[in-house]
C-alpha positions in Angstrom: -19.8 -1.9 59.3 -23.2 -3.4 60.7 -25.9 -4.8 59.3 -29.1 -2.8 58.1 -32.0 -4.1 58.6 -33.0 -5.1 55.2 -29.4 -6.9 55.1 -30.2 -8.8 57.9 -33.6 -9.5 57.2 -32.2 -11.2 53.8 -29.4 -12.5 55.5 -31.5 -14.8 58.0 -33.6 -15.7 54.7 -30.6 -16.8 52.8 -29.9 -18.8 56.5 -32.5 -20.5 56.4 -33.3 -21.6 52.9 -29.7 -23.3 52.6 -31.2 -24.9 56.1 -34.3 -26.2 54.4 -31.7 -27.6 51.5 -29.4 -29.3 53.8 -32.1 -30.8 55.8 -34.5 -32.3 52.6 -31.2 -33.8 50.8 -31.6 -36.8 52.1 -35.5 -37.0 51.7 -35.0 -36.7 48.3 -31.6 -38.8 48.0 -34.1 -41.7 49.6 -36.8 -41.1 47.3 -34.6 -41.3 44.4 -33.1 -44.3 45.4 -36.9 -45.7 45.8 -38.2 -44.9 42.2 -34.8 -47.0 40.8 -35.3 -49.9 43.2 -39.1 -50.1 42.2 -39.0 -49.4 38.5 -37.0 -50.7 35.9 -37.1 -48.4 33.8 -37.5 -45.1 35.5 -35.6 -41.4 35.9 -32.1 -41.1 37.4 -30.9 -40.8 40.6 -28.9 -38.6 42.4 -27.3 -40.3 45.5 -24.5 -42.1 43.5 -21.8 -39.1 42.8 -20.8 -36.3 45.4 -21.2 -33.8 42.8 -25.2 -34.7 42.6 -24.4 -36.0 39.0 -26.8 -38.9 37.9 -26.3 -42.3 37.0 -28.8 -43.8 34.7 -31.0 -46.0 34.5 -28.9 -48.5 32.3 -26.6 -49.3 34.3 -28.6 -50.2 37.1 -27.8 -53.9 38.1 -24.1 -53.5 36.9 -21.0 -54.4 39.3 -19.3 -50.7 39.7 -15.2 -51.1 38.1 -14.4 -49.2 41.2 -15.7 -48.2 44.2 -13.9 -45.3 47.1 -14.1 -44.8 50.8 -17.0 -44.4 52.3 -17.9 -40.4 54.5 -17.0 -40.7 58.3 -21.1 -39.5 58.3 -22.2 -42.3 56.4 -25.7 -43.3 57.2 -26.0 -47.2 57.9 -28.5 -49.7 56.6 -30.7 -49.5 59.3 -30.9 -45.8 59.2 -31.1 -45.6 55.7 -31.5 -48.7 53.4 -30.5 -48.2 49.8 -32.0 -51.1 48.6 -30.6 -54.5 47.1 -26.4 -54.4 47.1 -24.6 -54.4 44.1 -21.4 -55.2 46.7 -20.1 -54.9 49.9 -16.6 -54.5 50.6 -14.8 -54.6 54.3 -12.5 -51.6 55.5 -11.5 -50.5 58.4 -11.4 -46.5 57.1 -15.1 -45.6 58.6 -16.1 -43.5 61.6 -15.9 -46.9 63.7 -12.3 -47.6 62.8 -12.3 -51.0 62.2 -13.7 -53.6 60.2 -16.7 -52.2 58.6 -18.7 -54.0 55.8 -19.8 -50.3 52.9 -22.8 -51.4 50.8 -22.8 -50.4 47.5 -26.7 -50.1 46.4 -27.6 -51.2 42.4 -28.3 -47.0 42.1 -24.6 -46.2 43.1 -25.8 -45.3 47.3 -23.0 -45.9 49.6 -24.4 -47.6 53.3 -22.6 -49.3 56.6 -23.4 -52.4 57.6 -21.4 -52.0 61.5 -19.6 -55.4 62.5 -19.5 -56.5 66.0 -15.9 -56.9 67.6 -14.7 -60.3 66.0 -17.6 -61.1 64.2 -16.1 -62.0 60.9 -17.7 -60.8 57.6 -20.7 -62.2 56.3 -22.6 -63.3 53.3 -24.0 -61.1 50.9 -27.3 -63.3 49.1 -27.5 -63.7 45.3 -30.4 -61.3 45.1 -28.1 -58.3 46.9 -31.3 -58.0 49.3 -30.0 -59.8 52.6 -27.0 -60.2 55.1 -26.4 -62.9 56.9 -24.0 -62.4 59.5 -22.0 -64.6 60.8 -21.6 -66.6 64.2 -25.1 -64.3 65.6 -27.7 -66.3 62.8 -29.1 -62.7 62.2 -30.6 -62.0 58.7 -30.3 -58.3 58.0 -33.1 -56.5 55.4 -30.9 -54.6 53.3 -34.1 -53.3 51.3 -35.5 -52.0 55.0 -33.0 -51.9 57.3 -34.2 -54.8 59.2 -32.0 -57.2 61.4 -33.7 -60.4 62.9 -32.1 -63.3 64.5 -33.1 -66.8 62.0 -30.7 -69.0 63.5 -29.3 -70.7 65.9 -25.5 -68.6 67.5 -22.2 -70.1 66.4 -23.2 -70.7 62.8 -20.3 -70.0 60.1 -21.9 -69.5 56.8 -19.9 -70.6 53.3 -22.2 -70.2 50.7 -25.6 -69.5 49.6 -27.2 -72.0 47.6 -27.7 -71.1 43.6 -31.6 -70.6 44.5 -30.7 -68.2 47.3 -32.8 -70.1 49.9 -30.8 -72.1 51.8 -27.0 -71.5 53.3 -24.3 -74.0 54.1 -22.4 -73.4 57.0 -20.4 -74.8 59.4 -21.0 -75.0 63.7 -17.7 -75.9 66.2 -18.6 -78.4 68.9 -15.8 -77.5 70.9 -16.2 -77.4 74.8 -14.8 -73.7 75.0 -13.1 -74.3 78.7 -11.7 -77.6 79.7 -12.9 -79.5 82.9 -11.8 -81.9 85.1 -13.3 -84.7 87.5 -12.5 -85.3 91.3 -10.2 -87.9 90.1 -8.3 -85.7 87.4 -10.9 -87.2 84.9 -11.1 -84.7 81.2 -14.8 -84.3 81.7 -15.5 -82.6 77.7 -13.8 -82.2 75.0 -11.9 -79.8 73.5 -12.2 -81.1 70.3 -15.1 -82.5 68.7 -15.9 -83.2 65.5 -17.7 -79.8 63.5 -21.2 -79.8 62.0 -21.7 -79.2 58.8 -25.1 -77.9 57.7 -27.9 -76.9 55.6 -29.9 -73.3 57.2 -32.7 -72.0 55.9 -32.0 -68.3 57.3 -35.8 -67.4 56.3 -37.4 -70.0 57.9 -34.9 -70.7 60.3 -34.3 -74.2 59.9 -31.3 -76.2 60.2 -30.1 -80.2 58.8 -27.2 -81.9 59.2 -24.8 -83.0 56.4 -23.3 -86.1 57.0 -20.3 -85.7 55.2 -18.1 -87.7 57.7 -16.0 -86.8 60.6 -14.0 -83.3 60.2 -12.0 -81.9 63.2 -12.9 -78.4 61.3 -14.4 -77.2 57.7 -12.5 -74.5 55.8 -14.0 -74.2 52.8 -17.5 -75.6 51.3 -19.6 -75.2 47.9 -22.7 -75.6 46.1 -23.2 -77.9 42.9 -24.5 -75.5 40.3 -27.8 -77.7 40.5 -27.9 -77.2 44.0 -28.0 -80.9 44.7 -24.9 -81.6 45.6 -21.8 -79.8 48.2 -18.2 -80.2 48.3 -16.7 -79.3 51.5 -12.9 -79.4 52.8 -11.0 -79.6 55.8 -8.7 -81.4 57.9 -10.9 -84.8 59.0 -9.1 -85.6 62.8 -7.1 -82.8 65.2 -3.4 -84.6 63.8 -4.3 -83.6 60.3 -5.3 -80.0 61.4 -2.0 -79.7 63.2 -0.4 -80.6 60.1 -2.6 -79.0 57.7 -3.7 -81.6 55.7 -7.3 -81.5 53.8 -9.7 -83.7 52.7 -12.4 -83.3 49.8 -16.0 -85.0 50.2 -18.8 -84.6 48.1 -21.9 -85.5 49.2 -25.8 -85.4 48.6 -27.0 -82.6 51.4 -30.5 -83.9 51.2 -30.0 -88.0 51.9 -26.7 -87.4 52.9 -24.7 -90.1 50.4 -21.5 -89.7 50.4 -20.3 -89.6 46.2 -16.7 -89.8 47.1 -13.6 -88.5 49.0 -10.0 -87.4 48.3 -7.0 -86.7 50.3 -5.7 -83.0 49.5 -2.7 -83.0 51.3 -1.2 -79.9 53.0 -0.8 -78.0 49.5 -4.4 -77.6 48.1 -7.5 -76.4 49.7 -11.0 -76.7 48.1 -11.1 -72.8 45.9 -13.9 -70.9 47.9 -17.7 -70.5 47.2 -18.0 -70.5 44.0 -15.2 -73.3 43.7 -17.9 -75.5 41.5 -17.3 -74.9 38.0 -20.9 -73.2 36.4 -21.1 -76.6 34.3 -21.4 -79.0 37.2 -18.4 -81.1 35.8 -15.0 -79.8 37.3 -14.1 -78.5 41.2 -11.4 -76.1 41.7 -8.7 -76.2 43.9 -6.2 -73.4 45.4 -2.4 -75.3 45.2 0.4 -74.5 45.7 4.3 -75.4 45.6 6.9 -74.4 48.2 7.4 -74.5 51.6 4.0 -76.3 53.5 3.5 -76.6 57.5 3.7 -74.7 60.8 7.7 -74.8 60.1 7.6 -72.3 57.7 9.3 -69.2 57.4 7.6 -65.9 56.3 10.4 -65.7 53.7 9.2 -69.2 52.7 5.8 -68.8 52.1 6.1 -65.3 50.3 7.6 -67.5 47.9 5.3 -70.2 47.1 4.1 -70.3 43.7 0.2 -70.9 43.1 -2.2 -72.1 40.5 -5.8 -73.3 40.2 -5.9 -77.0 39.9 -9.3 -78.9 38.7 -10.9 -82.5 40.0 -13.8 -84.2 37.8 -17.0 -83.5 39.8 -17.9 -87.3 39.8 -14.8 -89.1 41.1 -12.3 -86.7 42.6 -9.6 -87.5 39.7 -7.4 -84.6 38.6 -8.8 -83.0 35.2 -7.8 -80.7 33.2 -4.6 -78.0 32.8 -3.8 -75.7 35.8 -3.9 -72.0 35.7 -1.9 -70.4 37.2 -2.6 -67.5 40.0 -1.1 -64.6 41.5 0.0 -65.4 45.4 -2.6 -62.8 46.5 -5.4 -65.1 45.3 -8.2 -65.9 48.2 -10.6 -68.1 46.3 -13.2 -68.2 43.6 -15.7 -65.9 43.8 -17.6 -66.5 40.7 -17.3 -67.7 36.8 -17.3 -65.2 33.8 -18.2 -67.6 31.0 -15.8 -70.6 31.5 -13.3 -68.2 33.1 -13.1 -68.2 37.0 -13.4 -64.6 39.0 -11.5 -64.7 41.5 -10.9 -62.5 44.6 -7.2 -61.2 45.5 -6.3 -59.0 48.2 -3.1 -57.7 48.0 -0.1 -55.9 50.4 1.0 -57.0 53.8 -0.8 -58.5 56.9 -1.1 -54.7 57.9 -5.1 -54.4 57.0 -3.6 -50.0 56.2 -2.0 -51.0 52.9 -4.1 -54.4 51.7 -6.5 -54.0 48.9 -9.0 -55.7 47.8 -10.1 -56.5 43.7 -11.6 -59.0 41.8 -10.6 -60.4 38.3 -11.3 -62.8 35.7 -8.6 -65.5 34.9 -8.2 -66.4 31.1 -6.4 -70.4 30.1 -3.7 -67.7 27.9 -2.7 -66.4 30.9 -4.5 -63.1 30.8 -5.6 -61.1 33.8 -8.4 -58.8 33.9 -9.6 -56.5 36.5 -12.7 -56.1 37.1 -13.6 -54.8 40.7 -11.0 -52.7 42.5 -11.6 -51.6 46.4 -10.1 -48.9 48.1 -6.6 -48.9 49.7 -7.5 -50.2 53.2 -10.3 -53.1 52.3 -9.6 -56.6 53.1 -12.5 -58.5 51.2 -14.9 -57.7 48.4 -18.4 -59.4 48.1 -20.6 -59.4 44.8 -24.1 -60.2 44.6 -24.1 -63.8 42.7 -27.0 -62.5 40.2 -24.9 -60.3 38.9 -21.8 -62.7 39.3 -23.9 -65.1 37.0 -24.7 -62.7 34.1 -21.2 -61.3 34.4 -22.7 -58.0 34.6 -19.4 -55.9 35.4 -17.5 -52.8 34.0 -20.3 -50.1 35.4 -19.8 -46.6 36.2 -17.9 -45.4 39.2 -19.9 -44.8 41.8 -19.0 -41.8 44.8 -20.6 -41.4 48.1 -22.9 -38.9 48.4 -21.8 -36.7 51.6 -25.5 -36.1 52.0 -26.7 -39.5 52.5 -25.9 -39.1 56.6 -27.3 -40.1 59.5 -30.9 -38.5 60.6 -28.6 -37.5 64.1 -26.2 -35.3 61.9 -29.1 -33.2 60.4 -30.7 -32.8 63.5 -27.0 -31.8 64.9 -26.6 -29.3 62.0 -30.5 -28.3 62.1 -30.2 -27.0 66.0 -27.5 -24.5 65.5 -28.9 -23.0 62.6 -32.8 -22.4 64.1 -31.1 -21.2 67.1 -29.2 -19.0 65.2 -32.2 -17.7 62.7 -34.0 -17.3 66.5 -31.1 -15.2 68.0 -31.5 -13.0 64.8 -35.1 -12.8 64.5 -35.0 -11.2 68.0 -32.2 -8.7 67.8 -34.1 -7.6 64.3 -37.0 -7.3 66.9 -35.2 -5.0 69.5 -33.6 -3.2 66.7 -37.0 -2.3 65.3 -38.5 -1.3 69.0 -35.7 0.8 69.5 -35.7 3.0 66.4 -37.1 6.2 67.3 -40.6 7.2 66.2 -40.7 9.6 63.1 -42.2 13.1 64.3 -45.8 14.2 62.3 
């Protein structure tokens, strides 16, 4: 049966109307989001839950307990900043379909922060407000969507210092192809020792730390005070062969070297956060079992592993160990005297790993505190809220409204072009009806 025309007339009203709603959704999901990042104390927001339910005000600044997949619309950061991060987690389940860092904003709003082809994840800052990423020196604005290049290309960032302005990072010397003389001569080298150093990503500026020779640096951290780094790595090309470490701490600013300690093959220095929050200890991933190349995959599923401590002022063992769970990555963090610490469990297949974080008691007790989705393959907190141990928050969806300008404009053509196409037969119908007789 056809339309009359008072049923179509309503009918194109009714079209248009949920038009107007779908298109000022994410006006308003952005101005929400902008009264909770500028006032501490102001309404709710609604960009946190799919439902539209709102999140208050209370538990803005809290780590979520769980965070979920992000839409395959998902609006970026630059499209759509959310303000300062709560997280970031890395996951391959996006509409780019591989590794893709999801911001979690301190309101619950769900962003993408795209990753080049083997760029490596990058650091989150302390305040949750900016990205570095890695190898590119660019400094993305995650409070306005902002990416500008700071530093110098080929920079690998460890940590942030405590104060948030400075980053220590490592830089390969390598000679990427090898050459050779008219007489056969090696004319480079393959191999040169790594820079370590000191950035300023703001100002971009860049020092030297001379820490010693190091054919490469896995792991580096900051001295609760800032003053002072530990950073290790294997110090000539045999020892990275046979993975073998060293541990130096030294004074980044004059560059005096405290001390030094041979690690062997079976400890590595614990991650960012490896400096214990009371400046006195530095952790250490060990482990026992099967160590080298030589291994077997059988063989190193069953290493056993534990947190080990050195004192902070000589390198000497310290302390009982604590043992660890083999998917253990590093230290992320301290909860009190208790050590957060990231594990990222499953297979090398990135489809079944997942990512949480947890807080390690001396009993032995194991506490969740951070779960990612099935899929992620690291988890990132801001260190503000790493430092006041501000977890167990609400659990944040995505809102399948916080998309894209393009997808709006995508839905928003279709819909006036539909209104138009009614609009005009309503217009023929009307010339057409016949004219009532007198």
């Amino acid at each position: 049966m056809g339309l009359t025309g008072g049923r179509l007339r309503r009918t194109a009203v009714v079209g248009v109307a949920l038009g107007l709603v779908a298109l000022s959704a994410p006006t308003a999901t952005a101005a929400n989001s902008t009264v909770a990042d500028r006032t501490a104390g102001g309404s709710a927001v609604a960009d946190s839950t799919a439902g539209g339910s709102a999140v208050a005000d209370s538990t803005a600044g809290v780590v979520p307990s769980r965070v979920r997949d992000p839409w395959l619309w998902q609006a970026t950061v630059g499209q759509r900043p959310a303000g300062p991060a709560a997280l970031v987690f890395f996951t391959d389940r996006t509409r780019y379909f591989e590794s893709t860092g999801v911001l979690i904003a301190r309101d619950g709003a769900y962003r993408l922060i795209p990753i080049r082809i083997a760029e490596g994840h990058g650091l989150l800052s302390p305040d949750g407000r900016h990205y570095l990423r890695p190898q590119s020196g660019e400094l993305l604005d995650l409070t306005t969507g902002r990416q500008r290049r700071t530093l110098k290309p080929g920079l690998h960032p460890f940590a942030w210092s405590p104060d948030g302005r400075r980053v220590l990072g490592t830089r390969s010397n390598d000679d990427p192809v090898i050459s050779y003389g008219p007489d056969n001569q090696q004319l480079n080298d393959p191999e040169k020792p790594d820079d370590l150093l000191v950035v300023d990503p703001h100002q971009g500026t860049e020092q030297v730390v001379a820490a010693g020779t190091f054919a490469a640096h896995h792991a580096a951290a900051w001295s609760p005070a800032g003053d002072l780094v530990a950073v290790a790595g294997p110090p000539d090309p045999a020892a990275q062969v046979a993975e073998r470490q060293r541990l130096v701490v030294v004074d980044p600013a004059g560059g005096s070297l405290r001390w030094q300690v041979d690690l062997g093959e079976r400890r590595t220095l614990a991650g960012p956060a490896a400096w214990h929050p009371d400046g006195s200890r530095i952790a250490l991933l060990a482990f026992d079992g099967c160590a080298g190349l030589s291994c077997t995959p059988e063989q190193t599923a069953t290493r056993t592993w534990r947190i080990e401590f050195v004192d902070a002022t000589t390198g000497l063992s310290v302390g009982a160990p604590l043992p660890v769970d083999a998917s253990t990555s590093k230290i992320v963090g301290w909860r009190g005297g208790d050590p957060v610490v990231q594990e990222v469990s499953g297979t090398e297949q990135h489809t079944d790993r997942q990512a949480v974080l947890a807080a390690l008691s001396p009993g032995g007790h194991r506490e969740v505190l951070v779960t990612a989705p099935v899929g992620s393959t690291d988890l990132a907190v801001a260190g503000d809220l790493l430092a006041r141990a501000a977890f167990g928050g609400p659990e944040p969806r995505p809102s399948p409204f916080a998309a894209p300008p393009w997808l709006y404009l995508a839905l928003a053509v279709p819909l006036l072009l539909a209104v138009a196409l009614l609009t005009r037969h309503l217009r023929r119908r009307r010339s057409a009806a016949p004219t009532p007789s007198a």
